[in-house]
N, C-alpha and C positions, 0 to 999 in steps of 0.2 A: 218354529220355535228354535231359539240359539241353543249350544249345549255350550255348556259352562268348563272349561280344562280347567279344572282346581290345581295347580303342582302344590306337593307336599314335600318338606324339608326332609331327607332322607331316602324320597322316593324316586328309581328314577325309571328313566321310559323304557321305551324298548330298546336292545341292543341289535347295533348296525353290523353285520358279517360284512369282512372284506375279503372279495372274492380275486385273491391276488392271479389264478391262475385266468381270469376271465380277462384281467387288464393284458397278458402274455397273449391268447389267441385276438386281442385286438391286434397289439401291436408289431406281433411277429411279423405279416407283410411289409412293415414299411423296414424293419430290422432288416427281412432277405432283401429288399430292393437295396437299401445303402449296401452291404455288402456287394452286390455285382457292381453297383455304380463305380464302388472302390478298385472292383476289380478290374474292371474293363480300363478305369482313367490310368490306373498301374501297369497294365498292361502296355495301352498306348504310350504312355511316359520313357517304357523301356525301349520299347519299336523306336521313339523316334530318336532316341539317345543314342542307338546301337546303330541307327543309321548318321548321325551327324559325321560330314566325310573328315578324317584326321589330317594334320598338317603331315608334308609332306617329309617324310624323312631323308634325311641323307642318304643315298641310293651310293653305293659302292659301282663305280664305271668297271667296266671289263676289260680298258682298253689300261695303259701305263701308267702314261704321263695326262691319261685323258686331253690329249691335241686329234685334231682333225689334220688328219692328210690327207689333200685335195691332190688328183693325179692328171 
């Protein structure tokens, strides 16, 4: 036999707890993973920026006039 849900003007159902700290231990793993990803691509970023060789600067000769004397 079917059971009849009457709703009544004024009445209402039960109330839903939201379990805010339950949605933080789902989602804190994929939190720490973005954080190392960030860290690591940052990382890398600087490695290869710190290694890009610079132009070459004007180097001061030790010689005068800078000429070559062939002997």
């Amino acid at each position: 036999m079917a059971t009849n849900n009457i709703k009544r003007i004024g009445k209402q159902g039960p109330q839903v707890q939201h379990q805010h700290s339950n949605a933080w231990q789902v989602m804190k793993p994929f939190v720490h993973f973005g954080v190392k990803a960030i860290s690591a691509i940052a990382h890398t970023l600087i490695y290869i920026i710190k290694h890009i060789p610079k132009p070459d600067s004007p180097k001061p000769s030790g010689q005068k006039g800078g000429k070559v004397i062939k002997i």
